[in-house]
C-alpha positions as a LaTeX table, in Angstrom:
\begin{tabular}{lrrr}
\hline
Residue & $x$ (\AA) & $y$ (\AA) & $z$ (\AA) \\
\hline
Unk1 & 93.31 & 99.12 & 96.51 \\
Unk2 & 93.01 & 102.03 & 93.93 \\
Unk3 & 94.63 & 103.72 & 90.97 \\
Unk4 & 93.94 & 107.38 & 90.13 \\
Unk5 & 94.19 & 108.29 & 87.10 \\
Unk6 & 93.32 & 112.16 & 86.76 \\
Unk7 & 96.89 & 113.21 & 86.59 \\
Unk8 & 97.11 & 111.36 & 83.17 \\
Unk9 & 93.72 & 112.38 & 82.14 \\
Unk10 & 94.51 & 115.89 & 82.93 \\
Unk11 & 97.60 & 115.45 & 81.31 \\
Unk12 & 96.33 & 114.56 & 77.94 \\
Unk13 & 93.25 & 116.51 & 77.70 \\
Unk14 & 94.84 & 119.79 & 79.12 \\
Unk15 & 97.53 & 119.29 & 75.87 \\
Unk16 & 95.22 & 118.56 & 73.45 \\
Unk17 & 93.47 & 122.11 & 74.67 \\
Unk18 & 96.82 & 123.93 & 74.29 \\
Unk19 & 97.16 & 122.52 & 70.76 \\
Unk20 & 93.56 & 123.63 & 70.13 \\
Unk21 & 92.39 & 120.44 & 69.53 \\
Unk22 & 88.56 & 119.49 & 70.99 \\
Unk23 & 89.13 & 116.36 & 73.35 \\
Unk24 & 87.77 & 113.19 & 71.95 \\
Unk25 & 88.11 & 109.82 & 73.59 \\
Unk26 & 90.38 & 108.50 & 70.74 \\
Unk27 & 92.71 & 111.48 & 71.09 \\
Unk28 & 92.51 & 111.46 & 74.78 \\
Unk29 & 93.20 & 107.59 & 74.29 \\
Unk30 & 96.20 & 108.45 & 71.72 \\
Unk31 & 98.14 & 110.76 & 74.49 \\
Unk32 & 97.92 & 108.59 & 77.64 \\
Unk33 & 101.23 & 107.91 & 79.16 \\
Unk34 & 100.13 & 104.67 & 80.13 \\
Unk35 & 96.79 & 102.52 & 79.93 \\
Unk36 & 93.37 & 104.16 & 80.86 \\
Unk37 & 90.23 & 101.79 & 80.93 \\
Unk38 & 88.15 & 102.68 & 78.59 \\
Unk39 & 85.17 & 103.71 & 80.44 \\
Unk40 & 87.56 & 105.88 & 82.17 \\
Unk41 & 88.22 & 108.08 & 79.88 \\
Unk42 & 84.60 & 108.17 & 78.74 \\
Unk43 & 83.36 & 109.74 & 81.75 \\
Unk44 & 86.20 & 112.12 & 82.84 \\
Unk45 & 85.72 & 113.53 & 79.05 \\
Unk46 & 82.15 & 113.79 & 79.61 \\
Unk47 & 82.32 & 115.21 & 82.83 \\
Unk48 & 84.96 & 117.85 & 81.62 \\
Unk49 & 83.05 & 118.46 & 78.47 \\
Unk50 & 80.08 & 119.51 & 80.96 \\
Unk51 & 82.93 & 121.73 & 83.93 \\
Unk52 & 85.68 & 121.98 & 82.18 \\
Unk53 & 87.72 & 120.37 & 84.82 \\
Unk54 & 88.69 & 116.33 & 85.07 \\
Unk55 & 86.93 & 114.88 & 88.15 \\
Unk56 & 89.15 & 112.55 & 90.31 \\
Unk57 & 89.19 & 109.21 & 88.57 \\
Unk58 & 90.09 & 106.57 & 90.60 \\
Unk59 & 90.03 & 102.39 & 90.09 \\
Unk60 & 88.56 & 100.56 & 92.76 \\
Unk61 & 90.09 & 96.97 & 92.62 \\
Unk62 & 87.32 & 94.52 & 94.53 \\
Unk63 & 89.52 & 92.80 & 97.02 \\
Unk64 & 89.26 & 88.84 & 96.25 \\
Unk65 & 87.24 & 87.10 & 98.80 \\
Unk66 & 88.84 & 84.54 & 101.77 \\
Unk67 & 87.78 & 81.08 & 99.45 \\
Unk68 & 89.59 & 82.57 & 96.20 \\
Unk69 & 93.12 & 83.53 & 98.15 \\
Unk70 & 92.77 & 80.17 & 100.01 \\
Unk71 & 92.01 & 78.23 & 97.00 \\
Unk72 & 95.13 & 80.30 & 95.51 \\
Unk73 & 96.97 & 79.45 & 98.49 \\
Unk74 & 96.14 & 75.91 & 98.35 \\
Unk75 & 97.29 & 75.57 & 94.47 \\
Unk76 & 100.71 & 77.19 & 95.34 \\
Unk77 & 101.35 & 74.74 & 98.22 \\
Unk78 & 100.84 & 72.14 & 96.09 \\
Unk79 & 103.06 & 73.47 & 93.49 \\
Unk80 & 105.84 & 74.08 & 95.45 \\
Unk81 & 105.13 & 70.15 & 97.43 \\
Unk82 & 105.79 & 69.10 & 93.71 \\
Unk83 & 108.96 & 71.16 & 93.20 \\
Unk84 & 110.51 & 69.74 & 96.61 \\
Unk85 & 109.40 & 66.74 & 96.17 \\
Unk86 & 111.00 & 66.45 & 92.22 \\
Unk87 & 114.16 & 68.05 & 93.69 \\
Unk88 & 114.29 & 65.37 & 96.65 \\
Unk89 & 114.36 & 62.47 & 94.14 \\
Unk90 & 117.46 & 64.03 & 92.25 \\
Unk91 & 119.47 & 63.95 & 95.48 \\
Unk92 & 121.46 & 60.55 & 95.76 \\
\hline
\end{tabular}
């Protein structure tokens, strides 16, 4: 799973160019729409600082692996074995 970013990189830096303003990470940081990680925003300023364009910036979530969904899996079963079992003993 993956998030690009570059239209709201492009965005930001393309109107802080139009206002004349250089592109810094702060004000890149200031005119995001929504959250940017950091390092984000670091590289597609550096890489536009050295074309002049924003390179497609994408987030690459690491899927989890099989123990850590079954282990998650396991915990909500057990949750909701609780919940039926606390609504069982209101029942007359």
């Amino acid at each position: 799973m993956s998030t690009d970013f570059t239209p709201l990189l492009e965005q930001a830096i393309q109107s802080l160019v139009n206002e004349g303003k250089e592109p810094t990470v702060a004000l890149i940081k200031s005119r995001l729409a929504s959250p940017v990680p950091m390092p984000l925003v670091i590289s597609a300023l550096q890489r536009w600082k050295k074309s002049g364009t924003v390179p497609k910036v994408e987030l690459v979530k690491k899927e989890d692996g099989a123990e850590t969904r079954i282990k998650a899996l396991e915990e909500e079963v057990k949750a909701l074995i609780e919940r039926l079992e606390a609504l069982e003993q209101r029942l007359p």
